[in-house]
Wavefront OBJ file of the C-alpha trace (Angstrom):
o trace
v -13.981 -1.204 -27.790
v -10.845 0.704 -29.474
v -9.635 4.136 -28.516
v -11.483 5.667 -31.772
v -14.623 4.673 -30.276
v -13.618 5.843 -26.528
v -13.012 8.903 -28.262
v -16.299 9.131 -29.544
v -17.947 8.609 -26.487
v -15.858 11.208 -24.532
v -16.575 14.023 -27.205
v -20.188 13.000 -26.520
v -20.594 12.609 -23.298
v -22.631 15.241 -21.705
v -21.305 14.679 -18.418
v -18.299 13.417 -16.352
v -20.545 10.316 -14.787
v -21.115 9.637 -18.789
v -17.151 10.105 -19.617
v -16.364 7.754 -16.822
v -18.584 5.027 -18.137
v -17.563 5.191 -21.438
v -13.526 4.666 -20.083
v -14.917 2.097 -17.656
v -16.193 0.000 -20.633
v -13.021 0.470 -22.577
v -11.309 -0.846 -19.613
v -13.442 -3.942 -19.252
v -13.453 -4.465 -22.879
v -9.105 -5.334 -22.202
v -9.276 -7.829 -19.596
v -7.577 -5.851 -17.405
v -6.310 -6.621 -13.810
v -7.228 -4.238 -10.599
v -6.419 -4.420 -7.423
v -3.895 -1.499 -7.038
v -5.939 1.179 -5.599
v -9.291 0.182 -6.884
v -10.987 -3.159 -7.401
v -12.636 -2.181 -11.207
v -12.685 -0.915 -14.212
v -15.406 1.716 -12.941
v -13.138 2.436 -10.054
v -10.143 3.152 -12.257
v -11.871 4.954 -14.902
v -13.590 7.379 -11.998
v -10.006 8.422 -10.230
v -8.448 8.888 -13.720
v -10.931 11.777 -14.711
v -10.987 13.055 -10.700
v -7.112 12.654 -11.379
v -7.009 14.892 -14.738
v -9.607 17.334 -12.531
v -7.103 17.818 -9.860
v -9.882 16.405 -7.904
v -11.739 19.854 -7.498
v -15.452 19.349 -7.586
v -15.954 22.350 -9.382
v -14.499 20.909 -12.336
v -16.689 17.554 -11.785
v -19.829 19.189 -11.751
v -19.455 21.843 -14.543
v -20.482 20.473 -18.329
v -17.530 18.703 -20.352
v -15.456 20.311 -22.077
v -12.601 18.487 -24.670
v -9.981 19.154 -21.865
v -8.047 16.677 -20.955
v -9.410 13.844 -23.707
v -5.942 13.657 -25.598
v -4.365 12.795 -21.830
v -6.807 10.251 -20.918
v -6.163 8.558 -24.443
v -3.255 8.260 -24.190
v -3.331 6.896 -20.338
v -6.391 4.791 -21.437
v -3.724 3.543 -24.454
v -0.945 2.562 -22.154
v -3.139 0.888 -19.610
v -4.653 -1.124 -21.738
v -1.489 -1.746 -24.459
v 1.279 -2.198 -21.697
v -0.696 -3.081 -18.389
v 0.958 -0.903 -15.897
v -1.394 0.169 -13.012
v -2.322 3.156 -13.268
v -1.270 4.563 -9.961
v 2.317 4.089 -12.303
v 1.035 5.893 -14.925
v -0.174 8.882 -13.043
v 2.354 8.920 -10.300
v -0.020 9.511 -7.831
v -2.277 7.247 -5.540
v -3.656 7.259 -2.111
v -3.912 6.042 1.175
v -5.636 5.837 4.402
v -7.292 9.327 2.598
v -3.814 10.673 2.022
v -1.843 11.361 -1.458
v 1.363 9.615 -2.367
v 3.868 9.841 -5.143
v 4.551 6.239 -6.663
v 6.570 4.669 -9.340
v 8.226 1.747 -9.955
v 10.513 2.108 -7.118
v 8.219 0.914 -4.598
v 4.796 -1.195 -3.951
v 1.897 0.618 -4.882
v -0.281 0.752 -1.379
v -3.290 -1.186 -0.554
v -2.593 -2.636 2.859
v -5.645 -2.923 4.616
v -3.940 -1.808 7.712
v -4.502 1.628 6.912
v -7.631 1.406 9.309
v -5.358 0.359 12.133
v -3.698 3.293 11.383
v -6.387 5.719 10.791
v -7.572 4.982 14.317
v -4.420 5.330 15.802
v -3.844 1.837 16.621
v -6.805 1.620 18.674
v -8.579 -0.123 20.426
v -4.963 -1.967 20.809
v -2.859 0.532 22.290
v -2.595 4.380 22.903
v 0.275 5.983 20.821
v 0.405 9.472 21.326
v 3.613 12.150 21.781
v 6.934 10.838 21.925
v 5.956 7.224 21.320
v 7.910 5.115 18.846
v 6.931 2.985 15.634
v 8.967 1.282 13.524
v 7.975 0.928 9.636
v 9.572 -2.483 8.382
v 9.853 -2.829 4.521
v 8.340 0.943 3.774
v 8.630 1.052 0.146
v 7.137 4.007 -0.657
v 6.649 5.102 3.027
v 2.709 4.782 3.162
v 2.677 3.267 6.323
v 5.376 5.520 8.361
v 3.261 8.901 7.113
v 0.012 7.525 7.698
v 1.250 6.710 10.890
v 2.791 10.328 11.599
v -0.627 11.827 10.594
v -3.026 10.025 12.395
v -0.747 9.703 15.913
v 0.547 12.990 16.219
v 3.745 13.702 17.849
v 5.058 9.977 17.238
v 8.421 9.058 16.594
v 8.990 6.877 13.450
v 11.602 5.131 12.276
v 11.318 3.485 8.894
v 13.324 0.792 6.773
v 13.836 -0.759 3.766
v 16.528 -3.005 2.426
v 16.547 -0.720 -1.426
v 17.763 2.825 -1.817
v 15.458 3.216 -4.405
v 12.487 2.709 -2.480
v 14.139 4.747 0.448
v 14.696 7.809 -2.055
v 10.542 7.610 -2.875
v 9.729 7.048 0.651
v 11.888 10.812 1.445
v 9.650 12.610 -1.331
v 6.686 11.535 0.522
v 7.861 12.453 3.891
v 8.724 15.778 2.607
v 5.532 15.959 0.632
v 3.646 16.081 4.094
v 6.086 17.638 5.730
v 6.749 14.922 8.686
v 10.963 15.405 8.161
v 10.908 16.278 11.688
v 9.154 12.997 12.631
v 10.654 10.334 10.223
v 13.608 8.479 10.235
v 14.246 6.771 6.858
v 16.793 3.956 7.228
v 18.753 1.679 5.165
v 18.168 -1.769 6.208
v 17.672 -5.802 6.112
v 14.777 -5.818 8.710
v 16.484 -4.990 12.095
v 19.753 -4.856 11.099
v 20.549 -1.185 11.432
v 17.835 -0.881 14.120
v 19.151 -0.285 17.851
v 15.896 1.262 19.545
v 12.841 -0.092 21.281
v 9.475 0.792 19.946
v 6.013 0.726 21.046
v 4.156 -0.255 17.948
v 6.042 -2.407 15.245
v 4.707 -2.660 11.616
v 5.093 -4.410 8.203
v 3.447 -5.299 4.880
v 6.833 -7.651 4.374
v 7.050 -9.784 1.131
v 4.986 -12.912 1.413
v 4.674 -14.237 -2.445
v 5.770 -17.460 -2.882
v 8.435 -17.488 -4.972
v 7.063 -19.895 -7.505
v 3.923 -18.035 -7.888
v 5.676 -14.496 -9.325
v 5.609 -15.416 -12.682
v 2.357 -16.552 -12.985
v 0.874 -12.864 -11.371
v -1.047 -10.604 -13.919
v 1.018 -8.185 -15.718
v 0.121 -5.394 -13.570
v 1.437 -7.071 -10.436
v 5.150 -7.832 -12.380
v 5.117 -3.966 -13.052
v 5.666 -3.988 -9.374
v 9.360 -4.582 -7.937
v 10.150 -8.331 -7.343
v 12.305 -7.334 -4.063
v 8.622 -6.293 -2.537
v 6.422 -9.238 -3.079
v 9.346 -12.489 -3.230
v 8.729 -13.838 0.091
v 11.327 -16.865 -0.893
v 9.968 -20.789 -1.285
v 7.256 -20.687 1.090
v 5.903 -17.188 1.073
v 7.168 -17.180 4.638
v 10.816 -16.508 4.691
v 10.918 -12.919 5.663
v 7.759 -12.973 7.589
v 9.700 -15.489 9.868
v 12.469 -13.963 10.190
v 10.325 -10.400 11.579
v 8.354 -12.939 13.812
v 12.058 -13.921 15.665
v 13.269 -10.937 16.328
v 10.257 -8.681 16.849
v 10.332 -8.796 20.509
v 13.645 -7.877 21.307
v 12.668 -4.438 19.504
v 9.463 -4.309 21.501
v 8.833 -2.300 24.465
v 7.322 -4.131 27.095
v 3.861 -3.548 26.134
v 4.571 -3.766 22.393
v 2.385 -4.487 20.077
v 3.233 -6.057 15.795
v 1.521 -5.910 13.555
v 1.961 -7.508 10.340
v -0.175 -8.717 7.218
v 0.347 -11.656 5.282
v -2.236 -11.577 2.663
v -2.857 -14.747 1.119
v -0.401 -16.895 2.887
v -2.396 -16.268 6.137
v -3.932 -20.065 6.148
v -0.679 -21.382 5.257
v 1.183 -18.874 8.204
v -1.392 -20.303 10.692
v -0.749 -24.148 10.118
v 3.541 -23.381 10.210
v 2.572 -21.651 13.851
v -0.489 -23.530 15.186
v 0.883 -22.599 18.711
v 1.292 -18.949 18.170
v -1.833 -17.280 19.967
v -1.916 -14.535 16.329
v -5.124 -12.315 16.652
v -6.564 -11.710 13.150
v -8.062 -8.443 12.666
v -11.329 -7.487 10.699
v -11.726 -4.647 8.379
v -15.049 -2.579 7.252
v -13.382 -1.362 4.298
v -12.270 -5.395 3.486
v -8.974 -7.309 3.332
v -7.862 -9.372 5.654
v -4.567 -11.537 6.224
v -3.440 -9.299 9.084
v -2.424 -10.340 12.712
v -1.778 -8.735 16.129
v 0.932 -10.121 18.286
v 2.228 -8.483 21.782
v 5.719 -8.242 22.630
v 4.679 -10.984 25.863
v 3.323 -13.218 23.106
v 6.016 -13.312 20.956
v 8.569 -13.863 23.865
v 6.753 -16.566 25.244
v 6.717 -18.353 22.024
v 9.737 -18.119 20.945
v 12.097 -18.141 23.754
v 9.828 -19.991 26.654
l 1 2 3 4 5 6 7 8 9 10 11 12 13 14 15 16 17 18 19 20 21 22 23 24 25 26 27 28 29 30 31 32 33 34 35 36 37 38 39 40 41 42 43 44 45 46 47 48 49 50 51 52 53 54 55 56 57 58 59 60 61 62 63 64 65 66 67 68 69 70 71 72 73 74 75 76 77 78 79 80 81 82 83 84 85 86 87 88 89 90 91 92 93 94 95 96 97 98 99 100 101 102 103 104 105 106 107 108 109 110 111 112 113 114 115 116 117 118 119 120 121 122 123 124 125 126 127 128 129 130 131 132 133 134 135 136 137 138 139 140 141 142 143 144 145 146 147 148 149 150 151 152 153 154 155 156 157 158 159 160 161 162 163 164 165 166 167 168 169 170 171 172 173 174 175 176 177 178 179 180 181 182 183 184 185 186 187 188 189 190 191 192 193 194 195 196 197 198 199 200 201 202 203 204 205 206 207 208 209 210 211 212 213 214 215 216 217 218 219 220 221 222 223 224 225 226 227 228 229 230 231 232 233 234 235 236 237 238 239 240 241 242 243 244 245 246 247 248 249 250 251 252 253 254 255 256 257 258 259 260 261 262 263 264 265 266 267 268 269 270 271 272 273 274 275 276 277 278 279 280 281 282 283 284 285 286 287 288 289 290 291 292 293 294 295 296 297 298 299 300
């Protein structure tokens, strides 16, 4: 399918579930990769026309009109021509129900852990007023306002080791207005870290180095410094795992994901007593660990 014939089948469609088909089937026509805020071409295709709509459901239901065909053209063109995700190409994508700005400073979110996060960390621990959380690795700061908005009254400090991804992270903050709430800091991991928190979290890079170049295009649109986790996939993860406690209140809880290297993270800590949480909304490769666990394992 070319864009002359998605053209076509916009100016004829007779309704938005009809438009979205037609740029779903360009999409699969392009052997396309998804993963970065949906999980297909029907999925991207639906929030690009929500997108263009402003998301009002006015505009969804009403008949077609030949508004906004030239723009989804020519986002349809550079999807399919230069394979940037589209979250990229809007600047715009969500999380744990909440809207983000993104670009190619930062990750583009997907951690599954934003149901830990929409429940407020439970049925782990109670976080409520004045409690702390530290954000390791925020890129785009997904996880430190998620956190704000679901655990209200928190304290969150949040860290990443690039100033770009720092400078995104602020126009998030600011976009939901948490300025009074979260700390943005510039930082290898704990390095410039001196409290104690409650809850620790991080979506660290865990990519084995080897395996970068072979990722799809859309994943190389995505900043190296965010998915290299060095030879093994493991190197920054470990380093997290050493320190963690000594930032922990007693108490404390990590939590961390590993993705795809969770099978390999399991065998290089067979001793390590990781809890592996479930998710209705899918994903997986995340673990639990308390600050008593950690200790024990590392320093007993």
């Amino acid at each position: 399918m070319d864009l002359k014939e998605l053209k076509s089948g916009l100016e004829n469609a007779h309704s938005h579930e009809q438009r979205v088909e037609e740029i779903a089937q360009f999409f699969g026509s392009h052997s396309l990769v998804f993963g970065h805020g949906t999980d297909s071409a029907g999925g991207e295709a639906y929030w690009l026309v929500r997108h263009l709509q402003h998301w009002n459901a006015d505009h969804w239901t009403s008949p077609p009109t030949h508004d906004h065909i030239d723009e989804i053209l020519e986002i349809a063109h550079l999807r399919v021509t230069e394979r940037r995700p589209l979250a990229y190409l809007l600047g715009r994508t969500w999380f744990a129900g909440l809207e983000f700005n993104i670009d190619r400073r930062a990750l583009i979110p997907r951690s599954p852990m934003a149901e830990i996060i929409e429940r407020g960390f439970a049925p782990w621990i109670s976080v409520g007023k004045g409690n702390r959380v530290l954000d390791i690795g925020t890129g785009s700061g997904c996880l430190a306002v998620s956190a704000a908005h679901y655990c209200p009254g928190i304290l969150v400090e949040a860290t990443d080791v690039s100033p770009d991804a720092l400078e995104l992270a602020e126009e998030n903050v600011k976009k939901h207005g948490f300025e009074d709430y979260i700390s943005l800091i510039q930082s290898d991991l704990f390095d410039a870290v001196c409290e104690k928190y409650d809850v620790i979290i991080s979506n660290p890079p865990y990519v084995p180095r080897a395996r970068l170049a072979s990722l799809p295009a859309e994943y190389i649109e995505e900043p190296a410094v965010a998915l290299d986790g060095g030879s093994s996939g493991l190197n920054v993860v470990n380093r997290i795992l050493r320190d963690a406690d000594g930032f922990l209140r007693p108490g404390g809880m990590l939590f961390m994901e590993v993705g795809e290297i969770a099978q390999a993270f399991s065998r290089a800590h067979p001793k390590l007593p990781l809890t592996w949480l479930e998710f209705e909304r899918g994903g997986e490769g995340v673990f639990m660990l308390t600050r008593e666990e950690l200790t024990g394992y590392f320093r007993g």
